[in-house]
N, C-alpha and C positions, 0 to 999 in steps of 0.2 A: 282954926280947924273945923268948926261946927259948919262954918259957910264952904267950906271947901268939900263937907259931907253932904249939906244941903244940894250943891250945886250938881253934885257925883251922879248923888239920886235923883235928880231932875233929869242929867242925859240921861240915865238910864232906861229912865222910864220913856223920856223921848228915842231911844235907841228900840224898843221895845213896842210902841207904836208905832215907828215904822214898820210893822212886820205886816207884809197886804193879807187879809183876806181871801181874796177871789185866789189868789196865788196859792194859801196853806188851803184852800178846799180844792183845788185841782192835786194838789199833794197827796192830799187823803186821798182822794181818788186812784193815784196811781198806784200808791200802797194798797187799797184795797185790793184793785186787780191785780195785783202784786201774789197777795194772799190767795184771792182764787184760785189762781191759775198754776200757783206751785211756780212764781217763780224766785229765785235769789236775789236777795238784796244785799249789794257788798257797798261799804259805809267807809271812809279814807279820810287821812287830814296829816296835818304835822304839827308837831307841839301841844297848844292846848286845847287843838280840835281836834288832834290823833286822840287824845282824853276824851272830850264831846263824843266823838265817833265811837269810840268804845260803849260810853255811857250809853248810849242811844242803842247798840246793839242788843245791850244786856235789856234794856229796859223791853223793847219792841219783841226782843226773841223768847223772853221770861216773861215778864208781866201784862204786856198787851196780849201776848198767846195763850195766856192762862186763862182770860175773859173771854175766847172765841170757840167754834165749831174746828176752828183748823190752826195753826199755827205757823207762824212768820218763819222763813229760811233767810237768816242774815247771819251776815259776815263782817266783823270790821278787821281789814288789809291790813291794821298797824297791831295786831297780837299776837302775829306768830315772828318774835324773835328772831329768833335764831333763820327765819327764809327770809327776814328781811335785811337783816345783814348780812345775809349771804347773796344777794340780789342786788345789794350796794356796794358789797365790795369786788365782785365779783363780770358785775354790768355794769353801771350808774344811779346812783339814788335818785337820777328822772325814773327809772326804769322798778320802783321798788311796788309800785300799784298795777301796774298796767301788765307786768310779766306774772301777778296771780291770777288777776282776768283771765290772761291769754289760757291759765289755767286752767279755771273755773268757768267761767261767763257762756252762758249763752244766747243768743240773740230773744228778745224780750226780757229778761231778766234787770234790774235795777240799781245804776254806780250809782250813789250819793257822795259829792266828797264835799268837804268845808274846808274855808279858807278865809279869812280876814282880808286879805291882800286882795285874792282871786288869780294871783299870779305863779303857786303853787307849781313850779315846773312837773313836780310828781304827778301832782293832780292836775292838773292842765291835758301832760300826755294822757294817764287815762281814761279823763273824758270823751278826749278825740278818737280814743281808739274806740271806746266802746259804741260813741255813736256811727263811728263806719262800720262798726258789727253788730247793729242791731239792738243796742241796751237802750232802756230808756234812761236818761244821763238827768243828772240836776246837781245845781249848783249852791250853795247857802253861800256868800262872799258879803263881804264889809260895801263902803259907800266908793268904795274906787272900780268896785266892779271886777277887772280884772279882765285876763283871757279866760279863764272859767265863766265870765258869766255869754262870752262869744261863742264858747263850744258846745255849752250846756244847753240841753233841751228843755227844760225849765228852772227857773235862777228864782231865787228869794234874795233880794238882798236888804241888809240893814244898813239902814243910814246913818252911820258915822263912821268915822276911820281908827276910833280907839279900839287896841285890840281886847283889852277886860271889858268893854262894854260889848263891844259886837259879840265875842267868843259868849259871853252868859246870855245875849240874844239868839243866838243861833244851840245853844241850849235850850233855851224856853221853847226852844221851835221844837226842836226834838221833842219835848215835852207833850206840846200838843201834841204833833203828830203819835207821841202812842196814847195819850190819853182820850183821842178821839176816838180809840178802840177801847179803850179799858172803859170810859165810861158811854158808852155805846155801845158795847156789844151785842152781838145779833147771833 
């Protein structure tokens, strides 16, 4: 077992240095003028990225906006219950991301969705739609890529295909991205 926890922590932390650089600082950028400009940022996933996604709202909408002049407009698509199951049973669970957009969104505004796969039909659709309508789209996906990472206007992805190692990579990413405001604030 000890080699087997050795070896865990070893991907992990190689799952973890794949994370680019020049890619999480074009990130922050977007988030920042994100923040300028007053626009939304809606945050999507399923399973244990629907969790990530959440996390990441609470954190960027609370704690990153507590250290700023102005405060983050986010949204994560997977917390309103009861419109999501009513969207899925009602349409198709492709349709459970993309029909809040058509809601909410509007053109400059920011879809983030995550995906281990990147093959997320939910998240797939909404991508597509938002970048025919104007959103700036971006992708966090695993080492397969995916059609997320084809539709997406900016892709991060982590390099491996385990889904506990990618999901707590694409956490840490979240992480930065608020912590690059909380401990930077201006």
């Amino acid at each position: 077992m000890k080699q087997w926890i050795t070896d865990y922590l070893a991907a992990q932390k190689d799952a973890l240095d794949s994370i680019p650089v020049e890619s999480v600082n074009q990130l922050i950028e977007t988030f920042r003028v994100a923040l300028e400009e007053d626009r939304q940022v809606f945050v999507f996933g399923n399973g244990g990225s629907a969790a990530n996604a959440s996390h990441f709202a609470t954190d960027l909408g609370k704690s990153a906006s507590d250290k700023l002049h102005k405060r983050f407009h986010i949204l994560s698509l997977n917390d309103n219950v009861s419109w999501l199951t009513a969207l899925a049973n009602d349409y198709h669970y492709d349709d459970v991301f993309v029909r809040q957009l058509q809601n909410y969104a509007r053109p400059g505004d920011v879809a983030l969705a995550l995906s281990v796969s990147g093959n997320s039909p939910n998240c797939v659709k909404a991508l597509g739609w938002g970048a025919k309508n104007g959103l700036r789209t971006i992708a966090f996906v695993g080492a397969e890529h995916g059609r997320m990472a084809e539709v997406a206007e900016q892709v991060v992805v982590i390099n491996d295909k385990h889904y506990g190692r990618v999901e707590d990579a694409h956490m840490g990413l979240c992480h930065l991205l608020c912590y690059a405001f909380i401990e930077n604030a201006q």
